[in-house]
Backbone bond lengths (Angstrom), bond angles and torsions (degrees), N, CA, C in turn:
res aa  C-N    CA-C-N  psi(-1)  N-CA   C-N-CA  omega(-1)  CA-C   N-CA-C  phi
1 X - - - 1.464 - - 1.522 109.06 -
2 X 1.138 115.28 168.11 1.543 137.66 -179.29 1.252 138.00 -90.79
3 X 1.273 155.05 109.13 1.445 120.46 -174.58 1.649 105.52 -87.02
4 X 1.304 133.74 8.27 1.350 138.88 -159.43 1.687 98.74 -94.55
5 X 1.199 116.23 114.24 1.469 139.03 -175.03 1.477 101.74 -54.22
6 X 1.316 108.85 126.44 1.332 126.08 177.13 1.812 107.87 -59.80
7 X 1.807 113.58 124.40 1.273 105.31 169.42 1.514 130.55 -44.93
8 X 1.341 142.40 86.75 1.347 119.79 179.15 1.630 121.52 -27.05
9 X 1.038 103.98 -44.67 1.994 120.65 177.43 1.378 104.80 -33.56
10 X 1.835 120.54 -59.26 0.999 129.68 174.52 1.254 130.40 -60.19
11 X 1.604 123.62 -5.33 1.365 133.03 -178.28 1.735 99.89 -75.02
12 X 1.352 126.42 135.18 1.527 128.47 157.40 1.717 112.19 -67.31
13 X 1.359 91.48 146.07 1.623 100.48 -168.01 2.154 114.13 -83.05
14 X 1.435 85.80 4.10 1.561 106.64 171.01 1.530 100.66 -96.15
15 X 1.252 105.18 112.25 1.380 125.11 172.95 1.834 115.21 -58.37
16 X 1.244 99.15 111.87 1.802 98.86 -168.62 1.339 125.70 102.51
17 X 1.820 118.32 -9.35 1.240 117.98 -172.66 1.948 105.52 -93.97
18 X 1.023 97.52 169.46 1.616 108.79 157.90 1.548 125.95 -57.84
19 X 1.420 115.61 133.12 1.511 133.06 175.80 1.456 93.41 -24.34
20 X 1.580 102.56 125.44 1.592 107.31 160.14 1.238 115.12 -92.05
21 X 1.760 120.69 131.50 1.804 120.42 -175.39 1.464 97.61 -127.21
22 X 1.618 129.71 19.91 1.198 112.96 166.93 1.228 103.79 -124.50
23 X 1.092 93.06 -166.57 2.204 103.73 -168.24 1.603 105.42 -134.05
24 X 1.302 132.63 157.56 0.999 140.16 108.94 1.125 130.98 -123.16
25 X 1.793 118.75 136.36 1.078 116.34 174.92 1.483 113.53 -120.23
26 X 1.561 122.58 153.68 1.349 136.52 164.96 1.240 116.29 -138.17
27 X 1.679 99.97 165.69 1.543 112.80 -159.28 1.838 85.45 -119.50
28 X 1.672 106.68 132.06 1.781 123.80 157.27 1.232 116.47 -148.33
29 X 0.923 104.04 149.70 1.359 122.44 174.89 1.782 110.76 -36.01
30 X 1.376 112.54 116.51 1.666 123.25 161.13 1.621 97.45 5.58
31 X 1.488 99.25 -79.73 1.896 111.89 -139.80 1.790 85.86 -79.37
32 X 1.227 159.38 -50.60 1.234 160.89 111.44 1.678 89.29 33.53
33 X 1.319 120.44 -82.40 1.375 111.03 -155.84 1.756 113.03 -92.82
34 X 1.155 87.17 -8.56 1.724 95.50 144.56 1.258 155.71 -71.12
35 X 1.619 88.45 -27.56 1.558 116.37 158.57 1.741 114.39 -67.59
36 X 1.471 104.21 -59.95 1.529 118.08 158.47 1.449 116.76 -8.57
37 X 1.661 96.12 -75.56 1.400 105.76 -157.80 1.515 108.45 -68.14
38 X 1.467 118.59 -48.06 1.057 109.98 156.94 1.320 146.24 -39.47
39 X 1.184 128.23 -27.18 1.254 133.29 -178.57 1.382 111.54 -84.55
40 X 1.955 107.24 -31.81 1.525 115.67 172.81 1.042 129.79 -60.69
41 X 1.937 100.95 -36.04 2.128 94.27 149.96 1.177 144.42 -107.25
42 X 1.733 93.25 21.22 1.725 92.59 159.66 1.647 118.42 -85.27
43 X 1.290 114.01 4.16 1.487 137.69 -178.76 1.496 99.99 -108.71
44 X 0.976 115.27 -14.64 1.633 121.10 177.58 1.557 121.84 74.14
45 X 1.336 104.08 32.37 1.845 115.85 -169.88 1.533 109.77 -120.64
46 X 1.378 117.29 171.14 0.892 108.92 176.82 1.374 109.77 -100.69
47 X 1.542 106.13 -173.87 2.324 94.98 -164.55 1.654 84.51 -65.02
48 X 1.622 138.58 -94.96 1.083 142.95 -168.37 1.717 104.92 -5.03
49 X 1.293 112.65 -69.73 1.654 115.98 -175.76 1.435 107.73 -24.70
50 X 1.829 95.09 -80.11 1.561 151.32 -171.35 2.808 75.00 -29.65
51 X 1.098 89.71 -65.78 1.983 95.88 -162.65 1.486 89.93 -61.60
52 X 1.091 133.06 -68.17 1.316 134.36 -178.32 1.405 104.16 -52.89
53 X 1.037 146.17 -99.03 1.683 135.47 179.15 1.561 103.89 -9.56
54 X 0.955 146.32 -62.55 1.884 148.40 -170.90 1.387 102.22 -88.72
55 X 1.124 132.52 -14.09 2.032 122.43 159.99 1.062 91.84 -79.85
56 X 1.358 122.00 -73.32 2.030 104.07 170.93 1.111 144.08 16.82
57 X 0.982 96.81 -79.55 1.936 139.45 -134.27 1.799 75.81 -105.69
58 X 1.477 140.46 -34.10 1.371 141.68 -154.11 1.878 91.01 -93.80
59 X 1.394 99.90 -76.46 1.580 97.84 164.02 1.086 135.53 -31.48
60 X 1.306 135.73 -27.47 1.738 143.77 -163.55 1.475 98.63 -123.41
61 X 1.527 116.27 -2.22 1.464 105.37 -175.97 2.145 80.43 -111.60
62 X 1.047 132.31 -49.35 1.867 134.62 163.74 1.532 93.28 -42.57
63 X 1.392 136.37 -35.79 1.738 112.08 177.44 1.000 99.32 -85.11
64 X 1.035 153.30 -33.63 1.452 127.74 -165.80 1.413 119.79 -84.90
65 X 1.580 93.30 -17.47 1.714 91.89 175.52 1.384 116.94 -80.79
66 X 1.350 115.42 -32.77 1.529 137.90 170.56 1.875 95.48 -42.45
67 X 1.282 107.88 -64.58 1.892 111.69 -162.20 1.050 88.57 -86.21
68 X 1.718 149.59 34.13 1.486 141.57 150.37 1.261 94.94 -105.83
69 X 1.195 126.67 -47.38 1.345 128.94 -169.37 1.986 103.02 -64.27
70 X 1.037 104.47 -47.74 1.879 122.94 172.29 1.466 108.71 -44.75
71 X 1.586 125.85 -44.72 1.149 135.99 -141.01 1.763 88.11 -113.54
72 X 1.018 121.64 3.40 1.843 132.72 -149.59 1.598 94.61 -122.82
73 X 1.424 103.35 -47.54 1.249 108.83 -178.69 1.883 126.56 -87.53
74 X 1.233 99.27 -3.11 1.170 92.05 168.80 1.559 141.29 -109.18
């Protein structure tokens, strides 16, 4: 073990998951990510959470349609 303090930076903004070591970044418009942020704390999250919670929620809602469509076709 270490005595060297874990980066907070590196913590994932999903409460309970594993150290986050990758990135994404994007570029929008000011009022765009103003809208964002706002909406991330009327949901009570932070922006990172708030993007990750709805990429999620987008992915796991594309699998299930994928293994309906799988289960449809056979």
């Amino acid at each position: 073990m270490t005595d060297k303090a874990r980066d907070p930076r590196a913590l994932n903004s999903v409460k309970g998951a594993a150290p986050a070591t990758a990135q994404i970044q994007m570029r929008v418009d000011p009022d765009v990510k103003n809208r964002y942020v706002a909406q991330a704390q009327r949901e009570g999250m932070k922006l990172s959470e708030w993007i990750q919670h709805h990429l999620d929620a987008v992915c796991q809602s594309a699998d299930k349609a994928k293994l309906q469509d799988t289960k449809t076709s056979d």
